[in-house]
VMD Tcl script that draws the C-alpha trace (Angstrom):
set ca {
  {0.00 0.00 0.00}
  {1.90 3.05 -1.24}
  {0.04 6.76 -0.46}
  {1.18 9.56 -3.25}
  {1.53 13.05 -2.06}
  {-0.98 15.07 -4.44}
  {0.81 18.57 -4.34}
  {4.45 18.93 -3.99}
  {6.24 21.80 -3.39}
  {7.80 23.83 -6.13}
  {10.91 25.07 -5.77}
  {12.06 28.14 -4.75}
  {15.67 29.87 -4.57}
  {16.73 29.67 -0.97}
  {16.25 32.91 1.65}
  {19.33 34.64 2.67}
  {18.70 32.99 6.39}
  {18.08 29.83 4.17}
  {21.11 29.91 2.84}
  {23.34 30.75 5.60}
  {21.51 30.19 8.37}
  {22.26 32.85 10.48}
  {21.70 36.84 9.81}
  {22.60 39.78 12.33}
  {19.60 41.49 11.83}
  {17.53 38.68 12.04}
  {18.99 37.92 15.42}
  {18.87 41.19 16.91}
  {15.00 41.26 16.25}
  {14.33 38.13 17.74}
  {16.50 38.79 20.58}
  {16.28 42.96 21.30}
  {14.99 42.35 24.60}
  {17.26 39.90 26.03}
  {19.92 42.61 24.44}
  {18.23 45.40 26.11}
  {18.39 43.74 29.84}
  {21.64 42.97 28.96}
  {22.66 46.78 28.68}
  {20.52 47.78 31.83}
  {22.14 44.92 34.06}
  {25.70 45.99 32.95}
  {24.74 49.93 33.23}
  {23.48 48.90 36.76}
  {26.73 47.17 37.79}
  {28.91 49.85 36.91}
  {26.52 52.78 38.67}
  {26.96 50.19 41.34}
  {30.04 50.22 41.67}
  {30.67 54.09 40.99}
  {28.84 54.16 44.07}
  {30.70 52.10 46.06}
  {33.90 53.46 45.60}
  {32.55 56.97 46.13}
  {30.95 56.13 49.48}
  {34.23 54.74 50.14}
  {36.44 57.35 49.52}
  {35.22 59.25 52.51}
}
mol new
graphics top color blue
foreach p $ca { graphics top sphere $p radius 0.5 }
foreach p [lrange $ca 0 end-1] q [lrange $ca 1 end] { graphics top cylinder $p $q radius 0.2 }
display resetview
């Protein structure tokens, strides 16, 4: 018993993320938020640590 697929796909030239399989832009809209806590955490460590060593100074 054999089944036959009715409607096959035509081909198509391949996407640039096709081809390579990886783009930058691509990436950085699928993953602008994990980017942007990214930039707060590290802006947050060094105001942290500005902090720090100006409360220590005294």
């Amino acid at each position: 018993m054999s089944f036959q697929q009715e409607h096959l796909p035509k081909d198509r030239p391949a996407t640039e993320r096709q081809e390579y399989g990886f783009s930058l832009m691509d990436f950085l809209e699928d993953q602008w938020i994990y980017i942007l806590a990214i930039i707060v955490l590290v802006a947050l460590f060094f105001y942290a640590r500005h902090a720090w060593d100006k409360r220590n100074k005294r």
